[in-house]
Backbone as a printed PyTorch tensor [residue, N CA C, xyz], in Angstrom:
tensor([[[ 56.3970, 141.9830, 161.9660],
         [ 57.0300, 143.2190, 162.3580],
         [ 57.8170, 143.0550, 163.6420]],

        [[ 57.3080, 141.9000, 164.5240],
         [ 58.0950, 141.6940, 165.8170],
         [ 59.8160, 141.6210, 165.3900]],

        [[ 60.1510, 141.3070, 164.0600],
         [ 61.5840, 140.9590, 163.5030],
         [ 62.4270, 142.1230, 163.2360]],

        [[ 61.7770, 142.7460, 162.8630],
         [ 62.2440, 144.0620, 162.8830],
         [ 62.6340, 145.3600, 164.1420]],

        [[ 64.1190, 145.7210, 163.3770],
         [ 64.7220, 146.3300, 164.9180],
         [ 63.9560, 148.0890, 164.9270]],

        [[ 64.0430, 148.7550, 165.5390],
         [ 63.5240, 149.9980, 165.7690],
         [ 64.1690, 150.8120, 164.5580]],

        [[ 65.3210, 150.8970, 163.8660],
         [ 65.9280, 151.1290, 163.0480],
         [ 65.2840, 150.9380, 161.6340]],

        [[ 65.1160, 149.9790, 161.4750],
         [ 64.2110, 149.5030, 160.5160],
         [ 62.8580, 149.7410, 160.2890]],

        [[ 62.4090, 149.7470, 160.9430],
         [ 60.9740, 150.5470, 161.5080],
         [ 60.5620, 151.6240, 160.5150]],

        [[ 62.2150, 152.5200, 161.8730],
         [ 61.9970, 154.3400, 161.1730],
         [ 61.8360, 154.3660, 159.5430]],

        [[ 63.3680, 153.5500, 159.5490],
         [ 63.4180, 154.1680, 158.0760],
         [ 62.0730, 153.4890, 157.1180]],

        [[ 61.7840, 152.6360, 157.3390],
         [ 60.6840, 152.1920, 156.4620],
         [ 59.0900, 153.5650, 156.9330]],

        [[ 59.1680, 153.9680, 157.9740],
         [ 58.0350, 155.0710, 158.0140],
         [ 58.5610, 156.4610, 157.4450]],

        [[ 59.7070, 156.1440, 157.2270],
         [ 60.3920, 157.7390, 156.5440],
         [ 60.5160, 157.7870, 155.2210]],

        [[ 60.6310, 156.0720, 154.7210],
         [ 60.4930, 155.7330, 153.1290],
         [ 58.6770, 156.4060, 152.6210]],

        [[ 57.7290, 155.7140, 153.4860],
         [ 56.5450, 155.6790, 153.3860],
         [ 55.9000, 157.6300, 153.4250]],

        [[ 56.8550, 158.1230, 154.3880],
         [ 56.5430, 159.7880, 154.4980],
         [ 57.4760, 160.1410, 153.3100]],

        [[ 58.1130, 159.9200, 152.8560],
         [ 58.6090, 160.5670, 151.3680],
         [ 57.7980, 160.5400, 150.4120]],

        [[ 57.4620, 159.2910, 150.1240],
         [ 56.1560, 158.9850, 149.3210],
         [ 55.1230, 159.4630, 149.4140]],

        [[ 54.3030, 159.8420, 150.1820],
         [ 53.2740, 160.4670, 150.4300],
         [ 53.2290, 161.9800, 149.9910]],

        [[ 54.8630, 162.8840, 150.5580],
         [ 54.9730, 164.2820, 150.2710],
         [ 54.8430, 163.5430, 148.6930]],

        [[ 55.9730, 162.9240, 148.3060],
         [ 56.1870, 163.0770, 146.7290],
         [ 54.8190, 163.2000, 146.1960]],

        [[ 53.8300, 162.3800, 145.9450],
         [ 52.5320, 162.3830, 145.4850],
         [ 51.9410, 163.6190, 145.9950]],

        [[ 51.9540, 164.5870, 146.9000],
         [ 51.0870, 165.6160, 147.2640],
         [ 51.8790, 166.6870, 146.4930]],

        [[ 53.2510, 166.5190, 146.5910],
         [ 54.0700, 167.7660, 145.4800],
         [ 54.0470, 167.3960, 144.5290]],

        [[ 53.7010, 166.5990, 143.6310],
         [ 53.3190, 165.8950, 142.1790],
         [ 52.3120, 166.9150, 142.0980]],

        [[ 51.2300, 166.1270, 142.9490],
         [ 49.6210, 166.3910, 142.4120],
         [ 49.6390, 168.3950, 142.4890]],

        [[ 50.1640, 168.4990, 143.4160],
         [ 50.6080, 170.3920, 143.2640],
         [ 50.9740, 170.8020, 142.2900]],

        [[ 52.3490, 170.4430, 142.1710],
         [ 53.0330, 170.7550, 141.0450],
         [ 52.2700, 170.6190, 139.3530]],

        [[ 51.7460, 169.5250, 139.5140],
         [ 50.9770, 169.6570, 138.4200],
         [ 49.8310, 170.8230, 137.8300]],

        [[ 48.9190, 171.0970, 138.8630],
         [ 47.9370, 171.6580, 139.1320],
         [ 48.7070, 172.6490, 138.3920]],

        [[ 49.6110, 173.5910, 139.1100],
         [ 49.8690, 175.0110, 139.3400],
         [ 50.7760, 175.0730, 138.1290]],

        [[ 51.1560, 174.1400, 137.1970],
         [ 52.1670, 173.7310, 136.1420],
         [ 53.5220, 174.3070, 136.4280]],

        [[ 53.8910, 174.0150, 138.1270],
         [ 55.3340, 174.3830, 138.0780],
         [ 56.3840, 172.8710, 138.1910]],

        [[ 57.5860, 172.6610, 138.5640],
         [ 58.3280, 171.8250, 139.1850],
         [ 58.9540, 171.6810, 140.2150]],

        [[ 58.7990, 170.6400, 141.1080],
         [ 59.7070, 170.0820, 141.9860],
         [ 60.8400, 169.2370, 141.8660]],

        [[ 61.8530, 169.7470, 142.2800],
         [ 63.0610, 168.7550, 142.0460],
         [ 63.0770, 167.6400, 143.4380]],

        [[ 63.9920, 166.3050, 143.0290],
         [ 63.7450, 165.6890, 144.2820],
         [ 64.4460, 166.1160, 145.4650]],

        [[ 65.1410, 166.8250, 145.2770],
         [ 66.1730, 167.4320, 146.8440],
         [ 64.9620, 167.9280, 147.7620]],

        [[ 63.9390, 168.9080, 147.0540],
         [ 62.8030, 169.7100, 147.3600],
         [ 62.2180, 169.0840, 148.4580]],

        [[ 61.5220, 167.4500, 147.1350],
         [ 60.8200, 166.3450, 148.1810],
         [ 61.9210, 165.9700, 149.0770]],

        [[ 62.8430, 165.4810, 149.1570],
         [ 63.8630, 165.3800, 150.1670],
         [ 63.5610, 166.2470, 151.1020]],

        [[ 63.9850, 167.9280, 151.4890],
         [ 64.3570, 168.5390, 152.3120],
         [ 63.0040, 168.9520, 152.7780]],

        [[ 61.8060, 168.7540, 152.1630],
         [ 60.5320, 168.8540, 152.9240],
         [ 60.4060, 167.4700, 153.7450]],

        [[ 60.8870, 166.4480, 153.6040],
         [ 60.5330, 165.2930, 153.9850],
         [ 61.2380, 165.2210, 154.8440]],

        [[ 62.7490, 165.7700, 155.0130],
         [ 63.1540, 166.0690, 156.2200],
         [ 62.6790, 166.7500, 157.2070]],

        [[ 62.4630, 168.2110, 157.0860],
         [ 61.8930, 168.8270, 157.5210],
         [ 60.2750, 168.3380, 158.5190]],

        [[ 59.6150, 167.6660, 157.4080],
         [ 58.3380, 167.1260, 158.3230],
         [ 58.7840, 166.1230, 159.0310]],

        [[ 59.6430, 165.2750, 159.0820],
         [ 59.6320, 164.1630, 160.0030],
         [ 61.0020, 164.1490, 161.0610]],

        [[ 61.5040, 165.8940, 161.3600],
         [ 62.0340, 166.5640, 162.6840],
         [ 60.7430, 166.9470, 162.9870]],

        [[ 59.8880, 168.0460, 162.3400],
         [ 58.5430, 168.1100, 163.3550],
         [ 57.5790, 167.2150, 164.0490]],

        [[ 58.1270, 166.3760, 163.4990],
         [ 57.0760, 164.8400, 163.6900],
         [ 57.6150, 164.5540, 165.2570]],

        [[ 58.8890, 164.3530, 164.7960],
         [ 59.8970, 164.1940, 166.5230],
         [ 59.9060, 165.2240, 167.2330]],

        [[ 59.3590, 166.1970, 167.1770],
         [ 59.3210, 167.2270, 168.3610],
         [ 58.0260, 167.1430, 168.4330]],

        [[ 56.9670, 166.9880, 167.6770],
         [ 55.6840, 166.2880, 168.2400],
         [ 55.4530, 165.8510, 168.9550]],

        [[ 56.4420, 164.3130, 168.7430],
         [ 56.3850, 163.0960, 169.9300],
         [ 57.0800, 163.6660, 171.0060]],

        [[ 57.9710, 164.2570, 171.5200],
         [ 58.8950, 164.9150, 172.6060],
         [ 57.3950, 165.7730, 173.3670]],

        [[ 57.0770, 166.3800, 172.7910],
         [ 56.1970, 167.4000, 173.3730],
         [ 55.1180, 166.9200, 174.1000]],

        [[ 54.6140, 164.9950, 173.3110],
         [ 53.6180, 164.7570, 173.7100],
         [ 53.5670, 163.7960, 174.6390]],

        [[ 55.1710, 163.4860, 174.7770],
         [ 55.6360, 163.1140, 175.6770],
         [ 55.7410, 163.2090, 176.7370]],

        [[ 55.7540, 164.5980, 176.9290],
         [ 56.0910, 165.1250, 178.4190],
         [ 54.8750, 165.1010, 179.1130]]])
């Protein structure tokens, strides 16, 4: 991992947080027998990983 630039990093922990929502809105979606489209998982996955960065800002200070 020392090879890897900070860039690379993110996006591989933002690949890994997509994945995770996807499987939790699967396993939902299933349950409740509705659908998620992927924009959905997209714009939640956005969404959680700006809160993630105002997390770190906050816990920063």
């Amino acid at each position: 991992m020392a090879d890897q630039s900070e860039d690379e990093i993110r996006e591989r922990l933002k690949t890994a947080l997509w994945f995770s929502i996807g499987k939790i809105v699967d396993e939902e979606s299933m349950r409740r027998n509705r659908n998620a489209t992927p924009q959905f998982i997209g714009a939640l996955t956005d969404m959680v990983w700006s809160q993630i960065g105002k997390f770190m800002l906050w816990v920063d200070q």
